[in-house]
TIMARGU-644314 format. One record per residue (C-alpha): residue number from 1; x, y, z. Coordinates in steps of 0.25 Angstrom, whole numbers, m for minus. Layout:
<sites>
> seq,X,Y,Z
> NUM,X,Y,Z $
...
</sites>
This chain:
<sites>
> seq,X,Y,Z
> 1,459,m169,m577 $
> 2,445,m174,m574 $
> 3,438,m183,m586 $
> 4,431,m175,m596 $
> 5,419,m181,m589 $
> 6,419,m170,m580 $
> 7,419,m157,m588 $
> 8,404,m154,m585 $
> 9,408,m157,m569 $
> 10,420,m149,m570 $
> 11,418,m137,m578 $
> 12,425,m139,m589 $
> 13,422,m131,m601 $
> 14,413,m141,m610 $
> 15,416,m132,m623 $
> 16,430,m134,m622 $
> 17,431,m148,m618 $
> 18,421,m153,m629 $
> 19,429,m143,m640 $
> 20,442,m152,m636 $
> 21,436,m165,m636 $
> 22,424,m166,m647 $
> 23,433,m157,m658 $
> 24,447,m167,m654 $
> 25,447,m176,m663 $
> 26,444,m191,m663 $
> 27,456,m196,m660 $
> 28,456,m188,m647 $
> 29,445,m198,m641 $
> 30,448,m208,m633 $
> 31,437,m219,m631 $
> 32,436,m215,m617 $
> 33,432,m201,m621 $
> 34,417,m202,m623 $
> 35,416,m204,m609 $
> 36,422,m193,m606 $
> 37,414,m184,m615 $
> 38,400,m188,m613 $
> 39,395,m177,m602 $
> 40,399,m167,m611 $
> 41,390,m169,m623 $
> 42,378,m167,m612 $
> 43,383,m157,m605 $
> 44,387,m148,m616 $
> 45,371,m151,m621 $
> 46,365,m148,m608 $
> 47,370,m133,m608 $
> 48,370,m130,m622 $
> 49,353,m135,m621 $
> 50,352,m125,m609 $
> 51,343,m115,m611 $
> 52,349,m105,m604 $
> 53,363,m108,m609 $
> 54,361,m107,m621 $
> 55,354,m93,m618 $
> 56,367,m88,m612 $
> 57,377,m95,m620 $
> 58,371,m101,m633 $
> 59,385,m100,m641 $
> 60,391,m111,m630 $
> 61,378,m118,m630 $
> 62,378,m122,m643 $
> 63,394,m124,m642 $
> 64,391,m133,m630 $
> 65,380,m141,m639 $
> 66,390,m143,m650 $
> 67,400,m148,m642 $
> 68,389,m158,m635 $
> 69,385,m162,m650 $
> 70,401,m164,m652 $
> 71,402,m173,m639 $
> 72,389,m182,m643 $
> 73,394,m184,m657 $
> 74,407,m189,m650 $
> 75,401,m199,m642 $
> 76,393,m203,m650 $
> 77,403,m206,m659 $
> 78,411,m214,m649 $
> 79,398,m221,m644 $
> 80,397,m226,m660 $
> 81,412,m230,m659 $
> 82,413,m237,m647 $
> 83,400,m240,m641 $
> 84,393,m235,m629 $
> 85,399,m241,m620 $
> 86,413,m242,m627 $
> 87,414,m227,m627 $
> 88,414,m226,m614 $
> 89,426,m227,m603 $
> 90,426,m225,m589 $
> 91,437,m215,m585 $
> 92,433,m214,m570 $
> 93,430,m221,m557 $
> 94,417,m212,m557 $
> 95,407,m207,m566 $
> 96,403,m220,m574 $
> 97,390,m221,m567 $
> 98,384,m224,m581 $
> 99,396,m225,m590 $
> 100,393,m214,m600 $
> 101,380,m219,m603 $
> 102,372,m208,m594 $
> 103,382,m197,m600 $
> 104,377,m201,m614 $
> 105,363,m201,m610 $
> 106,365,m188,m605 $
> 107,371,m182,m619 $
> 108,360,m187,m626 $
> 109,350,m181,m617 $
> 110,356,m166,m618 $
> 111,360,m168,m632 $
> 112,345,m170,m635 $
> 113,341,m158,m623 $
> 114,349,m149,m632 $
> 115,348,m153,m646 $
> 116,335,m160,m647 $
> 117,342,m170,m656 $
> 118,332,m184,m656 $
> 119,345,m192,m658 $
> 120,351,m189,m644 $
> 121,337,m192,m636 $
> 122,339,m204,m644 $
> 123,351,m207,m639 $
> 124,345,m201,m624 $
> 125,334,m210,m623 $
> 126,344,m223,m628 $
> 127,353,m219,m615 $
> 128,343,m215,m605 $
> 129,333,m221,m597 $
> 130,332,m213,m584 $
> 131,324,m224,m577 $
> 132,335,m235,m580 $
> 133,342,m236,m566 $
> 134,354,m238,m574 $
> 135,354,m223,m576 $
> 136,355,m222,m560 $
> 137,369,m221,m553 $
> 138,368,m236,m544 $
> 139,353,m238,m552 $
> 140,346,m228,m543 $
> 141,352,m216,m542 $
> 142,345,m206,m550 $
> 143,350,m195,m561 $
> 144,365,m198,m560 $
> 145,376,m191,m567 $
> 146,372,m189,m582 $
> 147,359,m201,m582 $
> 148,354,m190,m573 $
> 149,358,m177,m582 $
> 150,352,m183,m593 $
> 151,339,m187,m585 $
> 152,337,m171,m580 $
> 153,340,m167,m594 $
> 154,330,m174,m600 $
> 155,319,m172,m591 $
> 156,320,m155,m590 $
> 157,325,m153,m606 $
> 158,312,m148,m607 $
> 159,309,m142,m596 $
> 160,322,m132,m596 $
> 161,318,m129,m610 $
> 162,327,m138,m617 $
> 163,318,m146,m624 $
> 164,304,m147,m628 $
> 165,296,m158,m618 $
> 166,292,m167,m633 $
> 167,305,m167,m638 $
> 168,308,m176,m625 $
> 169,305,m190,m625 $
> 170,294,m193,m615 $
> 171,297,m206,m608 $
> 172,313,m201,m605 $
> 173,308,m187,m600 $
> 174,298,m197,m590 $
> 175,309,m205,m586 $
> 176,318,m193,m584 $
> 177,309,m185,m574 $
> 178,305,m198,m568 $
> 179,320,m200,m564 $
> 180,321,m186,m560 $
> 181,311,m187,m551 $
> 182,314,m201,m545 $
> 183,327,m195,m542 $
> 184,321,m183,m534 $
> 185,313,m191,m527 $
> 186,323,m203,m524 $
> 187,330,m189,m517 $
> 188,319,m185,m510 $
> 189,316,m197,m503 $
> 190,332,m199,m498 $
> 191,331,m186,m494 $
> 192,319,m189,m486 $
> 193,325,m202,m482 $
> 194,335,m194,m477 $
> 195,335,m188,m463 $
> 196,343,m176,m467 $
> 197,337,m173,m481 $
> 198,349,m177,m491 $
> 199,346,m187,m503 $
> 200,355,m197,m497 $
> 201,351,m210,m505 $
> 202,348,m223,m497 $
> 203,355,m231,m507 $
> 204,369,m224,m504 $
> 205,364,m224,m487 $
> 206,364,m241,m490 $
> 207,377,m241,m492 $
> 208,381,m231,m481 $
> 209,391,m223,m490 $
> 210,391,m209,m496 $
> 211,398,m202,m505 $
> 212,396,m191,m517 $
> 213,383,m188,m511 $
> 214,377,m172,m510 $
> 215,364,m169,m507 $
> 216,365,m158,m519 $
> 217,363,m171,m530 $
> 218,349,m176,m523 $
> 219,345,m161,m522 $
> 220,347,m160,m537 $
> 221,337,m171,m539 $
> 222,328,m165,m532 $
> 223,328,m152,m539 $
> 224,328,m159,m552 $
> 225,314,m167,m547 $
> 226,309,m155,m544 $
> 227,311,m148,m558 $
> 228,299,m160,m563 $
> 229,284,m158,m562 $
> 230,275,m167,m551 $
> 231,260,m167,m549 $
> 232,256,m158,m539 $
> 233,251,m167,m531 $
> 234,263,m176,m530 $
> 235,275,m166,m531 $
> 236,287,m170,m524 $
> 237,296,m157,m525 $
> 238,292,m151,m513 $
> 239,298,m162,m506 $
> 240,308,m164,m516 $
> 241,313,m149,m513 $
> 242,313,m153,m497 $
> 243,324,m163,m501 $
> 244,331,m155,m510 $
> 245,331,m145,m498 $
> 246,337,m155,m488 $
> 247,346,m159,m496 $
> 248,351,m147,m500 $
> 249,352,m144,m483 $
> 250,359,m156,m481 $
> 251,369,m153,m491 $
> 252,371,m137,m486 $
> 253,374,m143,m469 $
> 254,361,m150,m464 $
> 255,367,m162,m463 $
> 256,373,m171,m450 $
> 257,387,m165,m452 $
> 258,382,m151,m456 $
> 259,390,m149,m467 $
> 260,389,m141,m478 $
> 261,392,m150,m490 $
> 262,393,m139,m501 $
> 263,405,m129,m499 $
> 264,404,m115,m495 $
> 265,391,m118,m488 $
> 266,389,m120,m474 $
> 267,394,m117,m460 $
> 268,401,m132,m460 $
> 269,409,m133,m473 $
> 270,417,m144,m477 $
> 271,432,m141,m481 $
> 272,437,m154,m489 $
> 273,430,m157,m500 $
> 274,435,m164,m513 $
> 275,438,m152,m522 $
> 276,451,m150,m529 $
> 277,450,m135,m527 $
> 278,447,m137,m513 $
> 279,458,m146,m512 $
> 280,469,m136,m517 $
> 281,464,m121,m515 $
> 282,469,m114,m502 $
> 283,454,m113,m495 $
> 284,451,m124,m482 $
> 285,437,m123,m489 $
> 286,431,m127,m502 $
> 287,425,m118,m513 $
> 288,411,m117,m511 $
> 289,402,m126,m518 $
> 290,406,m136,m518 $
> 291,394,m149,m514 $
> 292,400,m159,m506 $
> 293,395,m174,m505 $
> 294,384,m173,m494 $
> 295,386,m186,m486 $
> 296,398,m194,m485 $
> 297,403,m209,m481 $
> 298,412,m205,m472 $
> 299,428,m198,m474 $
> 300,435,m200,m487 $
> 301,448,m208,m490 $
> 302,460,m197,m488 $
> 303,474,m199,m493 $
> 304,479,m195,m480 $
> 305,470,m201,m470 $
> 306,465,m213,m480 $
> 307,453,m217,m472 $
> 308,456,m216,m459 $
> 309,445,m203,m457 $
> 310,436,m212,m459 $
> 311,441,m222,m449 $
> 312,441,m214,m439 $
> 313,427,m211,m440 $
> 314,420,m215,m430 $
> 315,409,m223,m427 $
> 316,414,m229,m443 $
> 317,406,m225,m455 $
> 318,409,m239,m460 $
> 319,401,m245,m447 $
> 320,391,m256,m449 $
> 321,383,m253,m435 $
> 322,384,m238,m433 $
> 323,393,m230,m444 $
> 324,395,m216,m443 $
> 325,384,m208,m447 $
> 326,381,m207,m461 $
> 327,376,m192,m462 $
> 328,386,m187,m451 $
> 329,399,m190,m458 $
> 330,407,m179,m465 $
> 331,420,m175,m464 $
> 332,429,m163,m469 $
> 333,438,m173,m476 $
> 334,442,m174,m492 $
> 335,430,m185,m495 $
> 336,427,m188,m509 $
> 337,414,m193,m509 $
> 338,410,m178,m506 $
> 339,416,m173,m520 $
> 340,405,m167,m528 $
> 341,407,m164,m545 $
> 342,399,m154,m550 $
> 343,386,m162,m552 $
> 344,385,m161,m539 $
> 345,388,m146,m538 $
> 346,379,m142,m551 $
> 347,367,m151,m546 $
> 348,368,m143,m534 $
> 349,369,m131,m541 $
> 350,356,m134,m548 $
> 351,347,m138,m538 $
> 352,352,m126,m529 $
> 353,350,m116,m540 $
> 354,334,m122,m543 $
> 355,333,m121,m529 $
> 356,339,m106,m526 $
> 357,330,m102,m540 $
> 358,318,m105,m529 $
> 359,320,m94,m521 $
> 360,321,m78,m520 $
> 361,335,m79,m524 $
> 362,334,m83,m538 $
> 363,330,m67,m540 $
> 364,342,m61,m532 $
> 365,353,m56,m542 $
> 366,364,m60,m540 $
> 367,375,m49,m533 $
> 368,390,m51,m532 $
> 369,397,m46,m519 $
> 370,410,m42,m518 $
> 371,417,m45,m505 $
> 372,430,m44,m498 $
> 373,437,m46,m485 $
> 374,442,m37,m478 $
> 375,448,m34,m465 $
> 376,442,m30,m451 $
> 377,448,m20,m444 $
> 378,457,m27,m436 $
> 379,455,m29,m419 $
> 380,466,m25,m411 $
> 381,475,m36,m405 $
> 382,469,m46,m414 $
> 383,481,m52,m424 $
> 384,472,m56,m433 $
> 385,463,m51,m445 $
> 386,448,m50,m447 $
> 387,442,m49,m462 $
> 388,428,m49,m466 $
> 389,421,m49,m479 $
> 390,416,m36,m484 $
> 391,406,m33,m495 $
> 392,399,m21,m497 $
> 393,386,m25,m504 $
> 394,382,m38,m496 $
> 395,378,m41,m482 $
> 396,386,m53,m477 $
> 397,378,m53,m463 $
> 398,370,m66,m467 $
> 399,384,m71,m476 $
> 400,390,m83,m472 $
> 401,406,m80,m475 $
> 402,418,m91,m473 $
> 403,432,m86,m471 $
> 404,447,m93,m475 $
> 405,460,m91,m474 $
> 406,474,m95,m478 $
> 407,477,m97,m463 $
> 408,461,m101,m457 $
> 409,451,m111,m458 $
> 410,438,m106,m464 $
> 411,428,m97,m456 $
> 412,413,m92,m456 $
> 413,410,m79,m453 $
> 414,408,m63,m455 $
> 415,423,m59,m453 $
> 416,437,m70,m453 $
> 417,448,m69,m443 $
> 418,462,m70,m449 $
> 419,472,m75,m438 $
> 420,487,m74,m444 $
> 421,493,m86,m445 $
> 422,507,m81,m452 $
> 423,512,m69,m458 $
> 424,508,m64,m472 $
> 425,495,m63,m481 $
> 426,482,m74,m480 $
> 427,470,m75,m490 $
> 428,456,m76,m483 $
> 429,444,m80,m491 $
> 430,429,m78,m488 $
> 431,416,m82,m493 $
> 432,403,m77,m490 $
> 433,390,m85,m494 $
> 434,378,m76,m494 $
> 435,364,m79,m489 $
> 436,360,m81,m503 $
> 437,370,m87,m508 $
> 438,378,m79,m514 $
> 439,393,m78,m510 $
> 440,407,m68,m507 $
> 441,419,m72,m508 $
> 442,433,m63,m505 $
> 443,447,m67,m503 $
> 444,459,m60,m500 $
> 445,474,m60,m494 $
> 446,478,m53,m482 $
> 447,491,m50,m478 $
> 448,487,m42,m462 $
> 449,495,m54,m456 $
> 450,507,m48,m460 $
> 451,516,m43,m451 $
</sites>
């Protein structure tokens, strides 16, 4: 099972998890298990201070604050027992950018956001300085991992109608809007920097290496820089929104390789990814969705093949005098410095939504269509099938739809050919992504290849 680190990136229930752990009993704490509770104090605040959350769900609201209450008091207790630093172990090989020291910064800033409680912005302006490098991922990467939560919190509590402006501290709300706007800018020059629009950072091209880069991150930072107020005479948003477009483009295909590097979009889709369902379900495709790591070193280290993909790459991407191409390589191959976690995905999510809300669409109701395949009439002396998908309150003339089968590769297009391959039933599945967004999706078994 993942560390309890990860509930918030993997969707587990936070009531149910916090209900087990903060009403066990002492005795059931290890000393390592602070740091395994750290985001869920903050993260349990954050929606239970949200507005609109507690609109719609106010009894789990205030449940979710309790619970947050429950988790600080824990960790404050252990912090008292065994000090700072002593309550805090490593469990993994990744996610110890900061120890837990941007975690706890992090619970005291959305304790204070949704309580108003002066003891936590005590506690918040002892653990935060947003224009300490040390709160930067290598000293100068900007707003990373929960430094970078706290950061945003802080500087739009008010502004989201959280907080009153005065019952923040002056000098920390400064800092923490000057960092978001260092950070859009740092992205807006890479991208400009960049001949093809994506926030590729110079300090990562030095060291001619990728990995775990998406082009959906820096397009968040931007969005967030845009959120701030500017004079009118010196207002970078306009070009801040140009690089959040390309960035966006690079990410959807316009890139050397055009690749589309989120599923389910794109003529030219990539079919490995690192996703345990993808792995294991009975489709050649990923679910849709999914962002993938926008440029890459070179092929991963396989089990099978170990690294001779990458040996036989030629000219080498290791060469001192003329490597391979840094932008042009990609490969359909298992490569783990593409894996995405759902920061990655919700970051996305975000921007994209700010960015949809912009035009004519944020008025269109949404319509659910139903949709199934069905079977053309079939062509004399042709052994095979011919299905289509069929909905009678859409028009799918503008639809872009991909086809699968148990027995073909994946295929674009308004009607799927089915070729048997043996005797007895196959499944084919379709998806159909609508001009505006929306999508279709239909599945079902046929048995015609029967004899």
């Amino acid at each position: 099972m993942e560390d309890f680190i990860s509930w918030f990136i993997h969707g587990i229930e936070p009531t149910k998890i916090m209900s087990r752990r903060i009403e066990a009993t002492p005795k059931w704490f290890s000393r390592r298990q602070p740091q395994r509770l750290q985001p869920l104090p903050p993260a349990l605040a954050q929606c239970a201070s949200s507005p609109a959350f507690k609109k719609q769900f106010p009894e789990a609201a205030a449940a979710y604050l309790e619970k947050a209450k429950r988790g600080w008091k824990f960790l404050e207790s252990a912090i008292a027992r065994f000090g700072k630093d002593g309550a805090y172990q490593k469990i993994t090989h990744y996610g110890d950018e900061f120890m837990h020291d941007d975690e706890l910064a992090w619970a005291a800033c959305e304790l204070f956001i949704a309580t108003g409680g002066a003891e936590y912005q005590t506690k918040l302006l002892e653990w935060l300085n947003p224009s300490d490098p040390s709160t930067r991922k290598w000293g100068w990467l900007r707003l990373y991992d929960a430094y970078g939560s706290a950061i945003r919190s802080y500087a739009f509590a008010a502004r989201s109608g959280k907080l009153k402006r005065e019952q923040l501290e002056p000098q920390l709300l400064e800092q923490c809007e000057n960092e978001i706007i260092a950070a859009g800018e740092e992205q807006l020059k890479r991208a400009q920097a960049c001949a093809y629009g994506t926030s590729f950072p110079e300090e990562t091209k030095r060291a001619r290496s990728a990995g775990w880069y998406f082009s959906g991150d820096a397009a968040f930072d931007l969005a967030v820089a845009c959120q701030l107020d500017y004079p009118a005479r010196n207002d970078p948003r306009p070009k801040m929104m140009e690089a959040l477009l390309s960035n966006l483009n690079y990410e959807q295909g316009c890139n050397p390789v055009n690749v589309d590097f989120l599923t389910g979009l794109g003529w030219q889709r990539q079919r490995e990814i690192v996703h345990q369902y993808a792995q294991n379900d009975r489709r050649a495709l990923p679910l849709s969705g999914i962002p993938l790591g926008s440029i890459q070193g070179g092929f991963g280290w396989l089990d099978f093949y170990k690294k001779e993909l990458g040996e036989i790459t030629f000219p080498s991407d290791d060469s001192q005098t003329s490597p391979y191409p840094f932008y042009d390589r990609w490969g359909d191959s298992f490569n783990l410095t593409q894996e995405f976690v759902i920061p990655n995905q919700a970051r996305s999510l975000g921007y994209l939504c700010w960015l949809m809300a912009q035009t004519s669409l944020k008025n269109q109701a949404w319509t659910f269509g139903a949709a199934q395949i069905v079977v053309q009439p079939k062509v004399k002396g042709d052994s095979g099938l011919t299905v289509a998908l069929a909905t009678p309150s859409l028009d799918l003339r503008l639809a872009r739809i991909v086809w699968e089968s148990a027995t073909q590769a994946p295929a674009f297009g308004i009607t799927f050919n089915l070729t048997p391959v043996k005797l007895g039933s196959t499944w084919v599945e379709t998806e159909c992504q609508l001009p505006d967004g929306r999508r279709l999706f239909a599945v079902t078994n046929l048995s015609a290849f029967s004899k």
